[in-house]
Structure formats: C-alpha cells, structure tokens
PATOR-378590 format. One record per atom (N, C-alpha, C): atom name; y, z, x negated; residue in one letter. Coordinates in pm, whole numbers, plus 32768, in hexadecimal, padded with zeros to 4 digits. Layout:
# residues N
ATOM atomo north   up east residuo
ATOM    CA     Y    Z    X       A
...
//
This chain:
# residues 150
ATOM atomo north   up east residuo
ATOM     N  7F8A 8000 7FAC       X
ATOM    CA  8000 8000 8000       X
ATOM     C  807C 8000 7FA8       X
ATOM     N  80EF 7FB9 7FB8       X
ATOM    CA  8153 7FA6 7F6D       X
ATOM     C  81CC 7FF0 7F9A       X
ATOM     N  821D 8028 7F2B       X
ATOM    CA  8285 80B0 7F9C       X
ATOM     C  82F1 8035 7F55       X
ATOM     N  8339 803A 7FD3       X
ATOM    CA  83A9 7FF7 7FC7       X
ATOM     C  8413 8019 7F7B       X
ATOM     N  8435 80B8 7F8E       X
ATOM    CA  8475 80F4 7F25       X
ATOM     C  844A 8151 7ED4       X
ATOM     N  840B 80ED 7E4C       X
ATOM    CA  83E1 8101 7E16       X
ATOM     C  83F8 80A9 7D98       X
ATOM     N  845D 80F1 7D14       X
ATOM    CA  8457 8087 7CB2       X
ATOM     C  8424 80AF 7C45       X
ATOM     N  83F5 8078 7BD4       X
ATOM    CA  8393 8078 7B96       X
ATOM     C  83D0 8002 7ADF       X
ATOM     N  83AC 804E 7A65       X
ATOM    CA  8398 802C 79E4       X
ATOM     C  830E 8020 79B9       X
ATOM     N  82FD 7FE4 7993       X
ATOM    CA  8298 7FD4 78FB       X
ATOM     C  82A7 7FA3 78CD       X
ATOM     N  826E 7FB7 7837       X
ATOM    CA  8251 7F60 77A2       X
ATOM     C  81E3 7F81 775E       X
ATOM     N  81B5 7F28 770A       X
ATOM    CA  8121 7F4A 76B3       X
ATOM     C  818E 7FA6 7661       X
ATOM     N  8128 7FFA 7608       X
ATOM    CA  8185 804A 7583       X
ATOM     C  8108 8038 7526       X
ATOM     N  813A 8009 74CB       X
ATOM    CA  80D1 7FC4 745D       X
ATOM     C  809D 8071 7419       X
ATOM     N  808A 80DC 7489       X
ATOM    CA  803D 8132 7418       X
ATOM     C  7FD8 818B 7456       X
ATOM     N  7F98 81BC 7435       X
ATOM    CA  7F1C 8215 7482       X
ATOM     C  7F66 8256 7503       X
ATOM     N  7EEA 8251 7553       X
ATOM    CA  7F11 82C6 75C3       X
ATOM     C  7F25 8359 759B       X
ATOM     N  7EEE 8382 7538       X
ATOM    CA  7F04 83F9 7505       X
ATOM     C  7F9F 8412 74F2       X
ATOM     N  7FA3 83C6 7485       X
ATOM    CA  8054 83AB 744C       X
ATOM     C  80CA 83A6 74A7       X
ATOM     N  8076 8355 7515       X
ATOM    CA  810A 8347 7589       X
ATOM     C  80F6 83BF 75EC       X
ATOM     N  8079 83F7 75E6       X
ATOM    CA  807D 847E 7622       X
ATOM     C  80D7 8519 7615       X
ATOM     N  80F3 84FA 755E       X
ATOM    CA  810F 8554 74F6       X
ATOM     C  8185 8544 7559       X
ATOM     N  81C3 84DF 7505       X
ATOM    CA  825C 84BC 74F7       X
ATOM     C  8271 84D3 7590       X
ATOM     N  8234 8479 7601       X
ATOM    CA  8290 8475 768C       X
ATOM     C  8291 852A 76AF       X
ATOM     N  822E 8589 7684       X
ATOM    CA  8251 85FD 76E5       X
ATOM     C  829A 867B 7664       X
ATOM     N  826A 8666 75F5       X
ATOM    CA  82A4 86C2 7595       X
ATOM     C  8308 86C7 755C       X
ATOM     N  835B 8628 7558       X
ATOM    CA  83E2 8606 752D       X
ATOM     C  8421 85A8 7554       X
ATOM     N  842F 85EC 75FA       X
ATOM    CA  84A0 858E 765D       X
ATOM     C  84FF 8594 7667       X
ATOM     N  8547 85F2 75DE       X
ATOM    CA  85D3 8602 75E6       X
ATOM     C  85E9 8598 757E       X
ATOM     N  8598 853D 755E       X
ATOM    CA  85B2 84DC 74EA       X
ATOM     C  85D4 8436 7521       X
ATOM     N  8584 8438 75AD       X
ATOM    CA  858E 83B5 7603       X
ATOM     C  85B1 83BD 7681       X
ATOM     N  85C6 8439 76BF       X
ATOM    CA  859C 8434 7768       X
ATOM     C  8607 840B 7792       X
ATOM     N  869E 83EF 7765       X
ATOM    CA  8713 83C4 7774       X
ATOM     C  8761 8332 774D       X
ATOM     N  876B 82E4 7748       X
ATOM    CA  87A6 828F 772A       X
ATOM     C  8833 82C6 76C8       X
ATOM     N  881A 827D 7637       X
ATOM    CA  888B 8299 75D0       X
ATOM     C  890F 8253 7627       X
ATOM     N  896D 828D 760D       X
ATOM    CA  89AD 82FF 75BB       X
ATOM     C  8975 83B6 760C       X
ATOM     N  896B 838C 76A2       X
ATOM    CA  8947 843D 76DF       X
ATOM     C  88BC 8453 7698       X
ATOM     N  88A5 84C6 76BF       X
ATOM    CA  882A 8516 76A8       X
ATOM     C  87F3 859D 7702       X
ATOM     N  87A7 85CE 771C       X
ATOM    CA  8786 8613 775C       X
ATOM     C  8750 8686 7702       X
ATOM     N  8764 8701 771D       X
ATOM    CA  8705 877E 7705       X
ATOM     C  86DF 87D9 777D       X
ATOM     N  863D 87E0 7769       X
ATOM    CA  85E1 8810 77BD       X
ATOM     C  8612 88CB 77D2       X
ATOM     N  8667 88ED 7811       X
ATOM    CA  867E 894D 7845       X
ATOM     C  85FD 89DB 7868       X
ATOM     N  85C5 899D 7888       X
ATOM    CA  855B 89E5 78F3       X
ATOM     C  84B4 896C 78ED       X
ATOM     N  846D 89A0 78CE       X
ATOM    CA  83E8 8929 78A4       X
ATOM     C  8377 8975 78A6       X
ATOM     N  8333 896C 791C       X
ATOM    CA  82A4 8999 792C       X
ATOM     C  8250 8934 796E       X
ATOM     N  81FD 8910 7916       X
ATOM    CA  8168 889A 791C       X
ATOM     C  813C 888F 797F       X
ATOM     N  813A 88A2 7A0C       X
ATOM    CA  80C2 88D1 7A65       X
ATOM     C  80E2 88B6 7AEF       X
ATOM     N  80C2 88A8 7B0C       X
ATOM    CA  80DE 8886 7BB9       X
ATOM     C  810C 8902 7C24       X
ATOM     N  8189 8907 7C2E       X
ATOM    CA  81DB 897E 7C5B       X
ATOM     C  8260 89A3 7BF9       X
ATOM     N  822C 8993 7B7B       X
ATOM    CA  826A 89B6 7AF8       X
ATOM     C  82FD 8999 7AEE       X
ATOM     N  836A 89B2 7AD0       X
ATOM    CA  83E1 898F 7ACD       X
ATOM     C  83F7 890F 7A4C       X
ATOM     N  843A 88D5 7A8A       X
ATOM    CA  8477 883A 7A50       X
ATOM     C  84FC 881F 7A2D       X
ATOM     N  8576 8894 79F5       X
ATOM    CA  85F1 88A2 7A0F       X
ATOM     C  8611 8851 7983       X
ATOM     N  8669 880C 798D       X
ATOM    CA  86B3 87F3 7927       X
ATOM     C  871E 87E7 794D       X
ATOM     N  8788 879A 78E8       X
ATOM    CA  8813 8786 78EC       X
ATOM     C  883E 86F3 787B       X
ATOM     N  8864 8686 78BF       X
ATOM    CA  88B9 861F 78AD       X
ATOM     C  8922 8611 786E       X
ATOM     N  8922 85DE 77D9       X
ATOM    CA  89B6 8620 77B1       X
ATOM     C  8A10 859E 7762       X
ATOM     N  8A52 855D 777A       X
ATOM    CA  8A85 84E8 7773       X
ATOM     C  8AEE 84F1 7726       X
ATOM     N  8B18 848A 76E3       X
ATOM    CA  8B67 848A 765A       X
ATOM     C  8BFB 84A3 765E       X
ATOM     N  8C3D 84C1 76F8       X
ATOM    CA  8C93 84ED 770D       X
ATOM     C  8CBA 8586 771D       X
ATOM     N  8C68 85C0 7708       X
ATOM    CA  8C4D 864B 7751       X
ATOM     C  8C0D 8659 77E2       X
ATOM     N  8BBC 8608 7803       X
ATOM    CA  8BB8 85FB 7870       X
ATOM     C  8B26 865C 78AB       X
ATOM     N  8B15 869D 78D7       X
ATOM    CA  8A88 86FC 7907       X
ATOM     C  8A5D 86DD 799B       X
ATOM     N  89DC 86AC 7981       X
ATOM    CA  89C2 868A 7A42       X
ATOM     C  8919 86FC 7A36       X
ATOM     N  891F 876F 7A5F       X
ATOM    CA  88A7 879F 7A73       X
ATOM     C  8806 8786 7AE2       X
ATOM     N  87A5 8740 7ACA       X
ATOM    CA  8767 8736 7B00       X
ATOM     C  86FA 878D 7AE5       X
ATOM     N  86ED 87F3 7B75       X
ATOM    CA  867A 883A 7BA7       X
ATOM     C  8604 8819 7BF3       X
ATOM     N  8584 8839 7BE5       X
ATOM    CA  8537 87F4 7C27       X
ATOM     C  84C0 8845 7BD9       X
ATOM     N  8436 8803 7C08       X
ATOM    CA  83B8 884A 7C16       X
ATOM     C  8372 87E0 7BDB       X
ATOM     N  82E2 87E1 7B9F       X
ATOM    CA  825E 878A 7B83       X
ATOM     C  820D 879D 7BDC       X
ATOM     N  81FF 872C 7C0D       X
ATOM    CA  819D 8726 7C96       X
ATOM     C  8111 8704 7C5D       X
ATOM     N  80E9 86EF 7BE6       X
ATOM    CA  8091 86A5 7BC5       X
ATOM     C  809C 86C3 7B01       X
ATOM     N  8019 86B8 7AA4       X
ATOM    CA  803A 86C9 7A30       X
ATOM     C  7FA6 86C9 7A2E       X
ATOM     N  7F52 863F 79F1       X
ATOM    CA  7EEF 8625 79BF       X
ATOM     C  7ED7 85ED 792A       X
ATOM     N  7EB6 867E 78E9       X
ATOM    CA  7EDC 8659 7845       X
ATOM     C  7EBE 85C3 782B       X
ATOM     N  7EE7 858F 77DA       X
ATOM    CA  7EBD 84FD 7789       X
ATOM     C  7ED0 84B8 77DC       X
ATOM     N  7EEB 84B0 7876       X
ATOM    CA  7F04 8431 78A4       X
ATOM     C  7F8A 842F 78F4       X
ATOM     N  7F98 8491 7911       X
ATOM    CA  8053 8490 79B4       X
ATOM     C  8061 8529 79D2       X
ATOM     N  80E8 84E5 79F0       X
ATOM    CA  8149 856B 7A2E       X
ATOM     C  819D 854B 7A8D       X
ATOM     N  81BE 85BC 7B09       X
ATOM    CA  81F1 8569 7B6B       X
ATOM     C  8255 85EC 7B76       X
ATOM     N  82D6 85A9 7B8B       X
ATOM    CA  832E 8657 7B96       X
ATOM     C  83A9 860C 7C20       X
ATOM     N  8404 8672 7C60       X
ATOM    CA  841A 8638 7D10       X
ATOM     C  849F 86AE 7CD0       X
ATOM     N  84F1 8671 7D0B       X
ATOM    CA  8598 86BB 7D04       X
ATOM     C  85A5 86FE 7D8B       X
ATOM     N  8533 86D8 7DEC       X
ATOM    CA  853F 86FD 7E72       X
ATOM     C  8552 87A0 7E8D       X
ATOM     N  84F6 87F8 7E25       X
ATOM    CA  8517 8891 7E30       X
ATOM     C  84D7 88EF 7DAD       X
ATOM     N  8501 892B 7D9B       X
ATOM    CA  852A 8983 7CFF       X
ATOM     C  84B2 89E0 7D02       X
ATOM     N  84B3 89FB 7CA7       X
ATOM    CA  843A 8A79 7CA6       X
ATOM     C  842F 8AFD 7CF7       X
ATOM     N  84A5 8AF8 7CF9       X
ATOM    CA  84A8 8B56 7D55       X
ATOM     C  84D9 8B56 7DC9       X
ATOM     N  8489 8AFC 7E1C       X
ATOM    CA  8496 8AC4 7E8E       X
ATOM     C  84F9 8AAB 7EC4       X
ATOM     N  8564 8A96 7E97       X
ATOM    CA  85F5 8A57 7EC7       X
ATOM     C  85FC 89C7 7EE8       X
ATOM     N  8626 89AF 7F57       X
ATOM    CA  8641 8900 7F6C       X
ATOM     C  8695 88D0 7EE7       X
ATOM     N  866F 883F 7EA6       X
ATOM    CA  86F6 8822 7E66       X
ATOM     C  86FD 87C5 7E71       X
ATOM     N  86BF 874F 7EB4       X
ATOM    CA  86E2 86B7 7ED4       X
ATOM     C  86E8 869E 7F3B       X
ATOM     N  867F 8655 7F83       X
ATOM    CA  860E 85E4 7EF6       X
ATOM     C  8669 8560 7ED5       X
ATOM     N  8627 8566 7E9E       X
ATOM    CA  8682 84C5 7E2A       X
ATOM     C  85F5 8476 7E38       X
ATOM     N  8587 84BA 7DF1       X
ATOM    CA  8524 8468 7DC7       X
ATOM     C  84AB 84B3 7D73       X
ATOM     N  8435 8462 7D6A       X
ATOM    CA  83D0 8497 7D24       X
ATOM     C  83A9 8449 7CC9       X
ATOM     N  83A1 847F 7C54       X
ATOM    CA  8398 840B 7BBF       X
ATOM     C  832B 8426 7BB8       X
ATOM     N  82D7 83CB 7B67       X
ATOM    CA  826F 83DC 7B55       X
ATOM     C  826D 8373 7AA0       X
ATOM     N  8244 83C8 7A3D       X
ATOM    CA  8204 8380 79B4       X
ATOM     C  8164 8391 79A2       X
ATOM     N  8158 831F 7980       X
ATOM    CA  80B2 8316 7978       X
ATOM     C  80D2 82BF 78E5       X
ATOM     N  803E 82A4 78C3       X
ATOM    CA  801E 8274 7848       X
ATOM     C  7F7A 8233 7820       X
ATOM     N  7F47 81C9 7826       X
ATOM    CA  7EC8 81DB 7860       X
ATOM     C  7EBF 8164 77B2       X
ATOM     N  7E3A 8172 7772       X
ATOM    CA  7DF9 811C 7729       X
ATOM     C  7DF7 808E 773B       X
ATOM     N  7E38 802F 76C5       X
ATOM    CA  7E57 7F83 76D6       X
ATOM     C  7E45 7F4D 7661       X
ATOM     N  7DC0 7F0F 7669       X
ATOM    CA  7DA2 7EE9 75E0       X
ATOM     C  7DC4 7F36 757E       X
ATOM     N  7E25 7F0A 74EF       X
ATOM    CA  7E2C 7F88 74AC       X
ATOM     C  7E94 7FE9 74B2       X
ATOM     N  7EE2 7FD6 7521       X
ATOM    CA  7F56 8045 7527       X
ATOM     C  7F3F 806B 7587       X
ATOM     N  7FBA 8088 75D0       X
ATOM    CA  7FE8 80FD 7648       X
ATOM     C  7FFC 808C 76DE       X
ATOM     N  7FF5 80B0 772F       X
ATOM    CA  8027 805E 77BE       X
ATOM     C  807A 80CD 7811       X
ATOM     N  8118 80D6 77D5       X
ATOM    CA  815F 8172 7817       X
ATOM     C  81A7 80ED 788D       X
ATOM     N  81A1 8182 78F3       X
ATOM    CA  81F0 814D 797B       X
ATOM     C  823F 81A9 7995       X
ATOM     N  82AE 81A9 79BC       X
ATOM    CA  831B 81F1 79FD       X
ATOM     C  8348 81E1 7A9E       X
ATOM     N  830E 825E 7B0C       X
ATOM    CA  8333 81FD 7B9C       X
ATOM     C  8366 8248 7BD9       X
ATOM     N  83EF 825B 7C46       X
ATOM    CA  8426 82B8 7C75       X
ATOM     C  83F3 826A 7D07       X
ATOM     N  83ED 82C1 7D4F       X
ATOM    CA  83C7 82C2 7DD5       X
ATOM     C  8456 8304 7E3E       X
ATOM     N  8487 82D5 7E8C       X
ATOM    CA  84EA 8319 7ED9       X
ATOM     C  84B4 8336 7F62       X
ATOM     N  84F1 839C 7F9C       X
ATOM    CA  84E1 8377 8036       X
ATOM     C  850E 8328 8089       X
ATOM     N  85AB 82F2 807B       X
ATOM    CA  85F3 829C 80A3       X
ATOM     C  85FA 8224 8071       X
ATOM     N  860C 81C7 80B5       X
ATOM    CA  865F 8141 806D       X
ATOM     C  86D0 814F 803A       X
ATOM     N  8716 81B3 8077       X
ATOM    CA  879F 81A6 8016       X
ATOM     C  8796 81DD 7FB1       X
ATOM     N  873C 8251 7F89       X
ATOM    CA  8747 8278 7F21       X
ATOM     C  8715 8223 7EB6       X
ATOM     N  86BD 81CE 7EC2       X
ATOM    CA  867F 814C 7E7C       X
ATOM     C  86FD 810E 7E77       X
ATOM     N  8750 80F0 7EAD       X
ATOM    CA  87BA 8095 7E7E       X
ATOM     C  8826 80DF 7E43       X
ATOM     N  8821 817A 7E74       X
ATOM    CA  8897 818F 7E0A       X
ATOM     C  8835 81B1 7D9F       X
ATOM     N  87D6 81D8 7D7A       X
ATOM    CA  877F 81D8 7CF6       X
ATOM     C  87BF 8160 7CAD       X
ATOM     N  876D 80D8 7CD2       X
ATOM    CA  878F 8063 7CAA       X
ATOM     C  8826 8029 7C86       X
ATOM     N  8894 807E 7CA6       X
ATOM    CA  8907 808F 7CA9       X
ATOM     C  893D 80A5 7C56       X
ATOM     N  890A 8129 7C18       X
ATOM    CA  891C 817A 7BA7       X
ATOM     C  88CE 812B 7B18       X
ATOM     N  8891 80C5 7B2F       X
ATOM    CA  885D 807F 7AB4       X
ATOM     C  87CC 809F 7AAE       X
ATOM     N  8795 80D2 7B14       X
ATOM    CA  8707 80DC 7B18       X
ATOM     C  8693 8085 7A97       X
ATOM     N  86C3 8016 7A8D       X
ATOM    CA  8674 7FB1 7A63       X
ATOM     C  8690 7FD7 79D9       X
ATOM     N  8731 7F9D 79AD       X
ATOM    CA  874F 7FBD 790F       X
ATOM     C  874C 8028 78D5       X
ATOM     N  874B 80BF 7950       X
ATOM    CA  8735 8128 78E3       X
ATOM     C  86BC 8156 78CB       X
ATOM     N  866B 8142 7942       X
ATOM    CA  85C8 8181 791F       X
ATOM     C  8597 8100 7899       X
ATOM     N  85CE 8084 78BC       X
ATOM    CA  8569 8028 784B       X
ATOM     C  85D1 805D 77B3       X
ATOM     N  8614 807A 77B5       X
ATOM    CA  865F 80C9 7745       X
ATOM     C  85E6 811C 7700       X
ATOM     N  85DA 819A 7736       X
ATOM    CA  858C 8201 774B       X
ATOM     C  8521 81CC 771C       X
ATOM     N  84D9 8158 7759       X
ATOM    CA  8436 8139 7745       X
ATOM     C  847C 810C 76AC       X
ATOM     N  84DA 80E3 766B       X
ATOM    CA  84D1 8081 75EF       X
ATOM     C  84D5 810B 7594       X
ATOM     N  8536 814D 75BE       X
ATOM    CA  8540 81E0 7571       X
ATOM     C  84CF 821F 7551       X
ATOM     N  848E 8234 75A8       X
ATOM    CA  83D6 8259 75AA       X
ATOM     C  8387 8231 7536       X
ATOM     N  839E 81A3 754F       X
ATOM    CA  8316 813F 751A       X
ATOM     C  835B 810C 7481       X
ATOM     N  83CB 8129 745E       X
ATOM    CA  841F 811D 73C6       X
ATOM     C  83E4 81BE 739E       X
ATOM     N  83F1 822E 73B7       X
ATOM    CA  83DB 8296 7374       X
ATOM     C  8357 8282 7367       X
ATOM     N  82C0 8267 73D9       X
ATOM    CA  824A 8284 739F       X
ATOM     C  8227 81F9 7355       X
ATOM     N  825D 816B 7354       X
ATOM    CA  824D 8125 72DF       X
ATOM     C  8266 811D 726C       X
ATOM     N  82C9 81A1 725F       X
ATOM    CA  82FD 816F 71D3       X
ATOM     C  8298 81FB 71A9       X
ATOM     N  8263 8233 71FB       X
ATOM    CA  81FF 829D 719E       X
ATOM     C  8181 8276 71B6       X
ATOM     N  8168 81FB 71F8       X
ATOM    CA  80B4 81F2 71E9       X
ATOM     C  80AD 8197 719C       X
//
C-alpha cells in the first residue's frame, strides 16, 4: 500500500552495514543536519518509548528544539522516532514519523530515509522546507564519513 504522504531518500553507501550502522546511530551529530546547521542530541534513549530530544542549531544562532520519542529501534537494521509526543507523555505535534533503515546491497549499505505525515499539508510543507535537498544532504554526509573510513 502506498502512503501518499509519505516522502522518502535513499542511496547505496559504498560501506558495510556494520559501518553505516556505527556512524548513522553513534555519530549523528556529524551528518543528521545539513552543513552549515547541526544538531545535538539533547536527550537519546535507544528503545521504543525512549526519548529522542535534540536541538537544531543553525549558523545564525538560530535553535529549533525537536522533542519526540522512538517508536521502534532494531539494532543493525532501523529506527523509527515521531515528534507526535515526548517521553513523558506530552502532546508535541505531530509533524511526522521518520523512519532510517539500512539493509545489505551487494557490497555496501542500501540507507533509506522516510518521513511519514498524517496530513497532506504537512507533506507539502515538509517538501517546502527542502525535504528533498536536505535529507539527500544528510544521506551524502552519512555515506562521505563511512567511505572515507572503509
């Protein structure tokens, strides 16, 4: 079944699933942003319930905090985290539910990046905001750090 709002990245990453495992969950303050911003993981627990807080921090001074939960966290292959409500059960969206996976491709990685909305509009203001150029940013950021170490 195909969700309408629903947009979606991938790219091969020329390096083990291991490697892109390392890098995508242990040092996402290195890619998870599109250069010049960056993000630091505020609040980070693995697990489904677990808090997902970070903070957005853009080359102006700019801070956009996003709170949210892991709905999902299956070592070595995906993680699924929802802005919809905080760990401690507070409403805070919904915007959307991301989801990174990473599955075995010949000899590298097959990473996907897919946000899921509830609305159409939020799919278009997603898509608005550069949906396309900043997550494929992100995937190049990714797949440059674990190539230049495998």
């Amino acid at each position: 079944m195909s969700n309408t709002n629903e947009l979606s990245v991938s790219r091969f990453i020329a390096a083990s699933p291991a490697k892109v495992w390392e890098v995508m969950t242990d040092r996402r303050e290195e890619w998870w942003c599109p250069v010049p911003w960056h993000a630091t993981f505020d609040r980070h627990e693995p697990r489904p319930g677990g808090a997902c807080n970070m903070t957005f921090r853009g080359p102006d001074g700019e801070e956009m905090p996003q709170n949210g939960i892991y709905l999902a966290y299956d070592e070595g292959r995906r993680f699924a985290t929802t802005d919809t409500i905080t760990d401690d059960l507070q409403p805070s969206g919904p915007f959307m539910i991301g989801i990174w996976e990473i599955e075995p491709e010949g000899d590298g990685t097959r990473y996907t990046a897919t946000a899921r909305h509830w609305r159409d509009e939020d799919r278009k203001q997603h898509e608005a905001m550069g949906f396309v150029e900043g997550w494929e940013a992100c995937a190049a950021q990714l797949a440059a750090i674990c190539e230049d170490e495998s």
